[in-house]
Legacy VTK file of the C-alpha trace (Angstrom):
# vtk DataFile Version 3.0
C-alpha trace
ASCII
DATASET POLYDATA
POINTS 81 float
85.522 61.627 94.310
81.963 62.117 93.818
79.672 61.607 90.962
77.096 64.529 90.163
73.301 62.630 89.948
71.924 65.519 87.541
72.719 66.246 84.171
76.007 64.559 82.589
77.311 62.842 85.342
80.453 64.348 85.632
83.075 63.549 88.275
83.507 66.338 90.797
87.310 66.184 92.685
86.920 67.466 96.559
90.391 69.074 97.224
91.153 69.255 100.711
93.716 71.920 102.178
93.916 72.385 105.419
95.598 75.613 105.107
93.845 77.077 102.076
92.309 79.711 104.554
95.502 81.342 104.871
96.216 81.599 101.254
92.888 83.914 101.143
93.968 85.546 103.755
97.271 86.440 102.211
95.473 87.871 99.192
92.986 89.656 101.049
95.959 91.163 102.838
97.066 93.070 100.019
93.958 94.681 99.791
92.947 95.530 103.427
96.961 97.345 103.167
95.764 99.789 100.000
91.639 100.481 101.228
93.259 101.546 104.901
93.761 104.812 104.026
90.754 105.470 102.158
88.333 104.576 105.013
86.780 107.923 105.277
84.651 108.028 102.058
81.562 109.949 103.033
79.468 108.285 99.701
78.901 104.016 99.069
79.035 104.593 95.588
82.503 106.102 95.477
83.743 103.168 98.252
82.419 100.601 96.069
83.921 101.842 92.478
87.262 102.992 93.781
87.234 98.769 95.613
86.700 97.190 92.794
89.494 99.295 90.884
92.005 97.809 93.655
90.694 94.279 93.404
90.424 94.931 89.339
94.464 96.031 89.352
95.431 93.495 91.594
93.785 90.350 89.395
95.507 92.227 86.510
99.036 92.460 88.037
98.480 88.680 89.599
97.740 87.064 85.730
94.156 86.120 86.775
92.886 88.220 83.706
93.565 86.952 80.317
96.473 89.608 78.548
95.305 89.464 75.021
98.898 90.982 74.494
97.897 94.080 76.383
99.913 95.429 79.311
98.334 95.858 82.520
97.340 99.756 81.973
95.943 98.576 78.302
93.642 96.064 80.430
92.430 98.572 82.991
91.236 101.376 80.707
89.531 98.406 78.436
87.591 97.416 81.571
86.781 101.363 82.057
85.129 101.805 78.507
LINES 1 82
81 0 1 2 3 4 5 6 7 8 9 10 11 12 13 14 15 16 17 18 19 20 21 22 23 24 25 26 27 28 29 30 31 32 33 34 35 36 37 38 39 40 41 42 43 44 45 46 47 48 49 50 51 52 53 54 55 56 57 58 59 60 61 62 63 64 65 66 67 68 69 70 71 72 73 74 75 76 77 78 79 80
């Protein structure tokens, strides 16, 4: 462990995986499977948006985004308003 010199002192915990590459990987996996077929957007703005909709409704469907006791959709259009 190591102890943070500034501020409060608190303890910092250095976690070391040797695989914890591959468990990006696998996530980022997901979404290189869904962009494929949209690489032919001819605008960055509409690339970018319709990206972070994927990555947006995967977090949702993974439980990374608090529920609130909405459903998934209920979460999505929330984030849209």
């Amino acid at each position: 462990m190591i102890r943070k010199f500034a501020g409060s002192g608190s303890v910092i915990r250095i976690i070391q995986s040797k695989y914890l590459n591959n468990m990006v990987e696998q996530d980022h996996r997901f979404i290189k499977r869904i962009t494929r077929p949209t690489l032919g957007f001819k605008a960055f703005h509409s690339a970018a948006a319709t990206l972070a909709g994927i990555e947006t409704a995967h977090m949702i469907r993974k439980g990374q985004i608090a529920a609130n006791g909405k459903t998934g959709f209920q979460q999505f259009a929330s984030l849209a308003e």
